[in-house]
C-alpha positions in Angstrom: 37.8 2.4 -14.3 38.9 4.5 -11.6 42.6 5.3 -11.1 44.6 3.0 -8.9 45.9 5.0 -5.5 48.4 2.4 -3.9 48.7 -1.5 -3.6 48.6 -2.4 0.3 48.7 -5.4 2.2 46.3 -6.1 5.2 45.3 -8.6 7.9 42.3 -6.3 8.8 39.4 -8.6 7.4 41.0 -11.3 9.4 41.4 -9.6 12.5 37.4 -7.9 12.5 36.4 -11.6 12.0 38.4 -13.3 14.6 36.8 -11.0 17.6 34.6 -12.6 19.8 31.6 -11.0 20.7 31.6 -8.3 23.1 29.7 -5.4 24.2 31.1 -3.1 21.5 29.1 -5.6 19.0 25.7 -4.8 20.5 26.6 -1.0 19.9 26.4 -1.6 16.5 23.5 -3.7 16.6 21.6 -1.1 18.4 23.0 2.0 16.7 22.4 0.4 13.4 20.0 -2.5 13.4 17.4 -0.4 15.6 16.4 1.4 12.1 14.1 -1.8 10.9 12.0 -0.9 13.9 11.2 2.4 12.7 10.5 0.8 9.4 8.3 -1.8 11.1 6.5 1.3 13.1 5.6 3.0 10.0 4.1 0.6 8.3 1.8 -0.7 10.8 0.5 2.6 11.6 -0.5 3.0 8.1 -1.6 -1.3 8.2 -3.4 0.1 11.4 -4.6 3.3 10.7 -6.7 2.8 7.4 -9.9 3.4 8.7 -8.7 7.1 10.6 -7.7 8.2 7.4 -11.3 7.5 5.3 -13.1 10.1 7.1 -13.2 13.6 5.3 -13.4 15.3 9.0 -11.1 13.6 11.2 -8.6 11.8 8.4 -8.2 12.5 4.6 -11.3 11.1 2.9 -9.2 8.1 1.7 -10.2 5.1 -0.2 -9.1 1.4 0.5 -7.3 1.9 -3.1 -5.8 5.4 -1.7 -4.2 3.5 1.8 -3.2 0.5 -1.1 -1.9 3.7 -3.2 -0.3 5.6 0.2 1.6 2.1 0.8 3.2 1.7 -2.5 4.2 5.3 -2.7 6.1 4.2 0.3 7.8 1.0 -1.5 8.0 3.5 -4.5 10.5 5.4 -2.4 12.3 3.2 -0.8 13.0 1.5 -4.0 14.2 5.3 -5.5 16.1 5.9 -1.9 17.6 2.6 -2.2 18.9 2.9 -5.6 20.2 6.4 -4.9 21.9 6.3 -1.5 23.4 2.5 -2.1 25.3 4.0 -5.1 26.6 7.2 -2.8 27.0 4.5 0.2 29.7 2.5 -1.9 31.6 5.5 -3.0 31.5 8.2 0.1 31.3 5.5 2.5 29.0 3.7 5.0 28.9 6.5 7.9 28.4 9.2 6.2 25.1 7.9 3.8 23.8 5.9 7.2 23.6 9.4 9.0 22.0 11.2 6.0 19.2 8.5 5.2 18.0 8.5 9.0 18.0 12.2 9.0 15.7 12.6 5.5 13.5 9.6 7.8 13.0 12.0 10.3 12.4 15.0 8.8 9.8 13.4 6.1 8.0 11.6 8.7 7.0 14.9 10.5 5.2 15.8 7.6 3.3 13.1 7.4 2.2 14.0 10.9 1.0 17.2 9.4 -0.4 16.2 6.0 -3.7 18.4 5.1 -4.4 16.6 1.9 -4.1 13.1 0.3 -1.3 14.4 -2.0 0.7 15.9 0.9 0.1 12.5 2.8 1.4 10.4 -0.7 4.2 12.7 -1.3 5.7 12.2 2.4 5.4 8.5 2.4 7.1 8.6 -0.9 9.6 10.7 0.6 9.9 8.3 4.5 10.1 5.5 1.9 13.6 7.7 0.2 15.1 7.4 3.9 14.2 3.8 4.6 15.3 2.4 1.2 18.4 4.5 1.8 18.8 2.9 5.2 18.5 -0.7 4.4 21.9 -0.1 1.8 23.6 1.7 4.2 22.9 -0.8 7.6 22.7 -4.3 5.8 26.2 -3.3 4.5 27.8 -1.8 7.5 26.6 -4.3 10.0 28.0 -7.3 7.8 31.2 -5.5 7.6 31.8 -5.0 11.3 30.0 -8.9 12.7 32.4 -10.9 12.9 31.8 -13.9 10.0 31.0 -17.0 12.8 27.9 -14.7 14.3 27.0 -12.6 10.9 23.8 -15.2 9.5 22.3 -14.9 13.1 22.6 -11.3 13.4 21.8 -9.9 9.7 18.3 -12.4 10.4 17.5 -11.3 13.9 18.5 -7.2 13.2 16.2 -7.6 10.3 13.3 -9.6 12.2 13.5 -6.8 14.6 11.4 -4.7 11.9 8.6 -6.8 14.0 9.2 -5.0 17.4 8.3 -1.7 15.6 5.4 -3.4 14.4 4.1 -4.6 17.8 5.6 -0.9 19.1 3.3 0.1 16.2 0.5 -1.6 17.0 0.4 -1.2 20.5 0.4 2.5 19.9 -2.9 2.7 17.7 -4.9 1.3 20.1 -5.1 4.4 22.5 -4.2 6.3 19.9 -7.5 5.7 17.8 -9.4 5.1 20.6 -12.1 8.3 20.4 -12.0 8.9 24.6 -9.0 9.2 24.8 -7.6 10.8 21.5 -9.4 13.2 19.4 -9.8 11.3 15.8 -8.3 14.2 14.3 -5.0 14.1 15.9 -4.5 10.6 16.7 -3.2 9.3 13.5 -1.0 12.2 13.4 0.5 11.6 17.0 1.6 7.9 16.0 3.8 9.4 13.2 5.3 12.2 15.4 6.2 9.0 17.4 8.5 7.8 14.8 10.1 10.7 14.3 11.1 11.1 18.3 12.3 7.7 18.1 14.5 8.5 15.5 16.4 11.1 17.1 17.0 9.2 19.4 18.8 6.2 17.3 20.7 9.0 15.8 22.4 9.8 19.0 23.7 6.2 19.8 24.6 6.1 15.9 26.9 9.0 16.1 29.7 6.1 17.4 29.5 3.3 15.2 32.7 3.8 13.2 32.7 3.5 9.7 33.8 0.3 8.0 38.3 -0.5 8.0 36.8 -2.3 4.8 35.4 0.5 2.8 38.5 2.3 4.4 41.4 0.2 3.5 40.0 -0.2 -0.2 39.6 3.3 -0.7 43.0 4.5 0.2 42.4 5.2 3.9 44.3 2.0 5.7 45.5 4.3 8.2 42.3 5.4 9.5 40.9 1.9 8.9 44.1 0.6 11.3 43.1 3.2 14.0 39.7 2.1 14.1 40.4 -1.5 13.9 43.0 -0.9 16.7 40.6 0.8 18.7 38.1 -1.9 18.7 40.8 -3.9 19.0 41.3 -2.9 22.7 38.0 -1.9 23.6 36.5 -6.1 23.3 40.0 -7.0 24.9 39.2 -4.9 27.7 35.3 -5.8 27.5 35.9 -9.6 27.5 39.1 -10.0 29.3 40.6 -12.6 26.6 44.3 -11.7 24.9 43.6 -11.5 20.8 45.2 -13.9 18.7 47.5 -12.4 15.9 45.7 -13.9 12.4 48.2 -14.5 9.7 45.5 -14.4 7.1 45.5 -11.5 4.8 44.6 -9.8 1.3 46.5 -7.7 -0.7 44.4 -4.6 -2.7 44.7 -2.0 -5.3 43.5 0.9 -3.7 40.9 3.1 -5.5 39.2 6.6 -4.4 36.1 5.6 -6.5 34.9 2.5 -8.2 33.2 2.9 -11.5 29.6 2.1 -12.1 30.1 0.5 -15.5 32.2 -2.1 -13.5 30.5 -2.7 -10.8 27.5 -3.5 -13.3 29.0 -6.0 -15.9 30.2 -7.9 -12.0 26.8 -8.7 -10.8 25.8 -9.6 -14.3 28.5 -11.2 -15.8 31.4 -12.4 -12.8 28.0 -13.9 -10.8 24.7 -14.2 -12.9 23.5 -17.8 -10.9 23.7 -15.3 -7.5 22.2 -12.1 -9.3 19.3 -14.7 -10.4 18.9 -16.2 -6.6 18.7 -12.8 -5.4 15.9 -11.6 -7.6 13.8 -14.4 -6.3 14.2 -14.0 -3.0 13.7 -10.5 -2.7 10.8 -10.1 -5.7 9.0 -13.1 -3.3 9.1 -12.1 0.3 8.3 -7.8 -1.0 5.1 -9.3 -2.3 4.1 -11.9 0.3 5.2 -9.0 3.0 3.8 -5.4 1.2 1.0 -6.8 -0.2 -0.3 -8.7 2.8 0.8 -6.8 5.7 0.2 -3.3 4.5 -3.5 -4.0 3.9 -4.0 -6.4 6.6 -5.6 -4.0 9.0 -8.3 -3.2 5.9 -8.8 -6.6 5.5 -9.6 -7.1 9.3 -12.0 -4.3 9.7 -13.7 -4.7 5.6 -14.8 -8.3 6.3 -14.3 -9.5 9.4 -16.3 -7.0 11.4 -13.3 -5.3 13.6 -13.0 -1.9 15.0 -9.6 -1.6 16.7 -6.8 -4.0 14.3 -4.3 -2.9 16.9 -4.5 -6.1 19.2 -4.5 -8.3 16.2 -1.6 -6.8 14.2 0.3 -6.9 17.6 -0.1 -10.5 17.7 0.7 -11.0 13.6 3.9 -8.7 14.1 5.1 -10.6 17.7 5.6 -13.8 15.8 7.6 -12.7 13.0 10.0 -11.2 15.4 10.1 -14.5 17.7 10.3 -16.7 14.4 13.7 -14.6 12.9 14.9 -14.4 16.3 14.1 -18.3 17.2 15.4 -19.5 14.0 18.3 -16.7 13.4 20.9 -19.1 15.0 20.5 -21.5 12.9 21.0 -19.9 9.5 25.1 -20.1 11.1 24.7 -23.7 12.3 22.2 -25.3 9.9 23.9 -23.8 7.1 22.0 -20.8 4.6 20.8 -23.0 1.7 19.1 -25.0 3.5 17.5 -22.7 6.1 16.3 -20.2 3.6 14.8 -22.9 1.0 13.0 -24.4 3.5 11.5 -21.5 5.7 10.7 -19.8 2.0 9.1 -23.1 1.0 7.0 -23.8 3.9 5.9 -20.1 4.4 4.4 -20.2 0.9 2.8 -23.6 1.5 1.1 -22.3 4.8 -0.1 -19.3 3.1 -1.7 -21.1 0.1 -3.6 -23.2 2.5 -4.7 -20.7 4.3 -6.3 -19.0 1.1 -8.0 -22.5 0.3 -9.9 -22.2 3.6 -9.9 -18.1 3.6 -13.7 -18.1 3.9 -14.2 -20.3 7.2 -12.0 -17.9 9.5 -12.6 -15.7 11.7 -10.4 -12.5 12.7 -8.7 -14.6 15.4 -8.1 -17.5 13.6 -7.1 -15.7 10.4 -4.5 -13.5 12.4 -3.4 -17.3 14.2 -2.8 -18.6 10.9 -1.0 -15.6 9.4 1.3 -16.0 12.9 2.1 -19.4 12.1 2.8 -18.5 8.1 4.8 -15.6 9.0 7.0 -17.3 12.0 8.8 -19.4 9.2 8.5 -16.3 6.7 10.3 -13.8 8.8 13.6 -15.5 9.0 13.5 -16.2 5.5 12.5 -13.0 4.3 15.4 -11.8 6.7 17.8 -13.9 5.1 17.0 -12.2 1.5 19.0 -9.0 2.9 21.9 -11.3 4.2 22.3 -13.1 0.5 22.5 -10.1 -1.1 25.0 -8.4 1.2 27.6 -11.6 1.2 27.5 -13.2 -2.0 28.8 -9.8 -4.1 32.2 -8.3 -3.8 32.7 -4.9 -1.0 32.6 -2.5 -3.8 29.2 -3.3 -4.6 27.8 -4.3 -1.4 26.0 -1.6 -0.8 24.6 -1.3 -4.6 23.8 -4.8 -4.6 21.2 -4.7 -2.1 19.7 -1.6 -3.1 19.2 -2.9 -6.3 17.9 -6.0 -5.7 15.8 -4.8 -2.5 14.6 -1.9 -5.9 14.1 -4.6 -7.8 12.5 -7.2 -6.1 10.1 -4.2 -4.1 9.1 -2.6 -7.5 7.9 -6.2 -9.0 6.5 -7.2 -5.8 5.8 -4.3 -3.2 4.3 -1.7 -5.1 2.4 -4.2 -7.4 1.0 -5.5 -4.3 -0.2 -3.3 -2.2 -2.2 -2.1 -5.4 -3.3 -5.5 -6.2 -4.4 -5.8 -2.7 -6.4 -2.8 -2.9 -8.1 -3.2 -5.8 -9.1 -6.8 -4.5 -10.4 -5.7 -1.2 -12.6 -2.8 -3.1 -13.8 -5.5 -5.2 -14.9 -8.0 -2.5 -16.1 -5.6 -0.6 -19.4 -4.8 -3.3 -19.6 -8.1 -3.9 -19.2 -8.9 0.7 -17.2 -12.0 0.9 -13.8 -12.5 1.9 -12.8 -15.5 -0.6 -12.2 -12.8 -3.1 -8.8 -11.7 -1.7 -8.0 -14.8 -1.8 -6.0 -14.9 -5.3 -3.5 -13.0 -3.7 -2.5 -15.1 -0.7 -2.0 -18.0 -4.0 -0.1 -14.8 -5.8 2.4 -14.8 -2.1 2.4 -18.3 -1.9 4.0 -19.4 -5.7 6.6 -16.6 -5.4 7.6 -17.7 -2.1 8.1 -21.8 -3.1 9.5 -20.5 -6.2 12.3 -18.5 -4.3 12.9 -21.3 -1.7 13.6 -23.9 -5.1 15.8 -21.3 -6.1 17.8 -20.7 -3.2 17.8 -24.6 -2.9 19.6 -24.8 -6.3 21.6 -21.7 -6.4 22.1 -20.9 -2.7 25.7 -20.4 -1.7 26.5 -21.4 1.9 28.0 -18.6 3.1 28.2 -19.6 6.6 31.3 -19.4 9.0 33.0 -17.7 6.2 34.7 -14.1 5.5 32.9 -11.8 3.3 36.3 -11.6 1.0 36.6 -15.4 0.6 32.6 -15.5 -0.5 33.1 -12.8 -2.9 36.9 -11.2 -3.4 37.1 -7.3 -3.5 37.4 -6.1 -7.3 40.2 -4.5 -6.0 41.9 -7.6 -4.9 45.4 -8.0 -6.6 45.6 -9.9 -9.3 47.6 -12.9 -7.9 45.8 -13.4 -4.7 44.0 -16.5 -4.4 40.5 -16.0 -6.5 38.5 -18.1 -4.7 35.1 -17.3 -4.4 35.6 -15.0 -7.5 32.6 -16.1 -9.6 30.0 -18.0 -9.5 32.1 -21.0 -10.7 35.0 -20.4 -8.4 32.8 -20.8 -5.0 34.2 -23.3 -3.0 31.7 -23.8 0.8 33.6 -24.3 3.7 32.2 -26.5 6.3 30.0 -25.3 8.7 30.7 -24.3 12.2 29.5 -25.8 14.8 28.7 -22.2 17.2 
């Protein structure tokens, strides 16, 4: 274990969650959140863009298996980037790795722009995926550190959900992009992910002032810094809202550390809160497969079977209702309460979507892409809600970790193996030309996603309305400060509130 630094005192938990919401909020949501809808862009130009990248003269003489195999490469990253830069995020802080991760995003997504080969093109997803997976650590971390706790279940769904506006951005994009008049074939593909690479730049100009977490600050021997900053928001939402900030009398009293050891942060998530590492594994091993498997090849699916030439319009549509849904439904994963929200979206997703494989044969590319709007709607705010478990129900220390690992987790059972699965389904029923035989895979998504909706109805932990410290105390956290919420058998919910 790491050597002890100092024992403080502090109100600052208390006083971020107090704040009520001003314009300095939506800085963060837009310097941080804004990095699910390069993730969302990504993947739906490579959904989109399957059939540009078969040809040997204009693309790179892919497969359907190779775009399966391009996506998972992807996941395969992200799972590796997540792993990696949620370990460095917890012990150099959340700034620092959220600046890093959007830069190796950038630079690896100008190579795929200029891939010459298959290989080259694999190799640069992989390494996109190493900056996304990196990002979602970093963001779903620093974003629930600096929401105040009455608006943090609406925001973590709807920052999340916004993944779907860089799909329909996506989307959008292929359409003129693919479309031969206007675009030669050979560059078209390649424009779309020069695109994502502009748009990053830009996000990492507004990023350069969000402030690093007073939490990760205070813990790791920095209070005064984490005082400035929390002064300095301080007056900045006074002076943005007009209102006079209360004085909170709650506070916690920590023994600061410069570095938290791995060993311990381990034997927490397995041993301190085993029920929450379990409910966590669902979740995330449920919606990667339902989403990854489904949406990367979607665009395949629509122009194998179904006849279609340009999936742009269609994946538009698909991507526009998973945004509305997490948006629509967002508030009410603060007012409804988490448990019951996230059970029952997960539940009814996976119901939707096993129906919809029952009947797979009888639709048609509208109606199939109508369907998989409606499945999705309820989907999206659940799958949203995955992130937000992960990054409340474990102590600060291992926030960051936590969701890399279960995101790596979760993604390597059920995002890489699905894309793949995918694939190889799709090559299979296309020799064989009919539809129904992709249709295992929708009943694959629909079990894990009812199975992770029971789950989270019997292990959920209503989190809502409620500070991050009293859901899951710091491991820092002096030894006689209240321990409640210190293990899975301490949690005690707190009622819910009713804005």
């Amino acid at each position: 274990m790491a050597v002890e630094t100092g024992r403080i005192t502090t109100d600052i938990p208390a006083r971020l969650d107090r704040l009520p919401w001003a314009r300095w909020h939506w800085l963060v949501v837009i310097g941080l959140g804004t990095v699910w809808i390069l993730d969302g862009l990504e993947v739906t130009i490579v959904g989109s863009m399957s059939d540009a990248l078969k040809p040997h003269d204009t693309g790179l003489g892919m497969s359907s298996f190779d775009v399966g195999f391009a996506g998972a490469a992807y996941v395969a990253g992200a799972c590796l980037g997540a792993l990696v830069f949620g370990h460095l995020t917890d012990r150099f802080g959340r700034k620092r790795l959220f600046m890093v991760t959007l830069l190796i995003y950038t630079v690896a997504t100008v190579l795929t722009a200029f891939s010459p080969t298959p290989w080259w093109y694999f190799t640069a997803r992989f390494l996109t995926g190493t900056g996304i997976g990196g990002e979602y650590a970093a963001i779903n971390s620093a974003i629930d550190e600096l929401i105040p706790a009455p608006f943090r279940g609406r925001v973590d769904v709807a920052i999340n959900g916004s993944f779907w506006v860089g799909a329909v951005v996506g989307s959008l994009l292929t359409i003129p992009l693919l479309d031969p008049s206007i675009v030669d074939p050979a560059w078209g593909w390649r424009l779309a992910f020069a695109l994502g690479a502009v748009l990053a730049v830009g996000i990492l100009v507004v990023r350069r002032n969000v402030p690093e977490s007073p939490r990760w600050l205070f813990i790791h021997g920095r209070e005064d810094e984490a005082e400035d900053v929390v002064r300095g928001i301080e007056r900045t939402v006074e002076d943005e809202t007009g209102e006079r900030l209360s004085t909170p009398d709650e506070t916690i009293t920590v023994r600061q550390r410069k570095t938290i050891g791995f060993g311990l942060i381990a034997r927490t998530v397995i041993t301190m809160y085993p029920r929450r590492t379990i409910l966590c594994f669902a979740l995330f091993v449920g919606q990667a497969f339902l989403y990854n498997a489904f949406f990367f090849t979607y665009g395949d699916t629509l122009t194998t079977f179904l006849g279609v030439k340009q999936t742009g319009w269609y994946l538009a549509v698909f991507a526009a209702s998973n945004f509305v849904g997490a948006l629509v439904l967002s508030p009410l994963f603060d007012r409804v309460g988490r448990v019951r929200m996230i059970a029952g979206t997960y539940i009814l997703s996976g119901v939707l979507l096993g129906g919809a494989g029952l009947f797979l044969g009888d639709f048609t590319a509208t109606t199939l892409t109508l369907m998989g709007a409606i499945v999705f709607f309820f989907a999206s705010a659940g799958a949203s809600a995955a992130y937000l478990t992960a990054s409340e129900v474990f102590p600060m220390e291992t926030r960051a970790l936590c969701i890399a690992f279960f995101y790596a987790i979760g993604t390597a059972a059920g995002g890489i193996s699905g894309p793949l699965f995918f694939g190889w389904l799709i090559d299979r029923a296309t020799a064989d030309k009919d539809i129904t035989g992709i249709a295992v895979g929708y009943f694959v998504g629909a079990v894990l996603m009812i199975i992770g909706g029971v789950v989270e109805a019997f292990l959920g932990v209503r989190a809502e309305g409620r500070s991050l410290e009293s859901i899951a105390q710091p491991l820092t956290v002096d030894d006689d400060t209240d321990p409640s919420g210190s293990s899975d058998d301490t949690f005690t919910p707190s009622p819910t509130p009713a804005g």
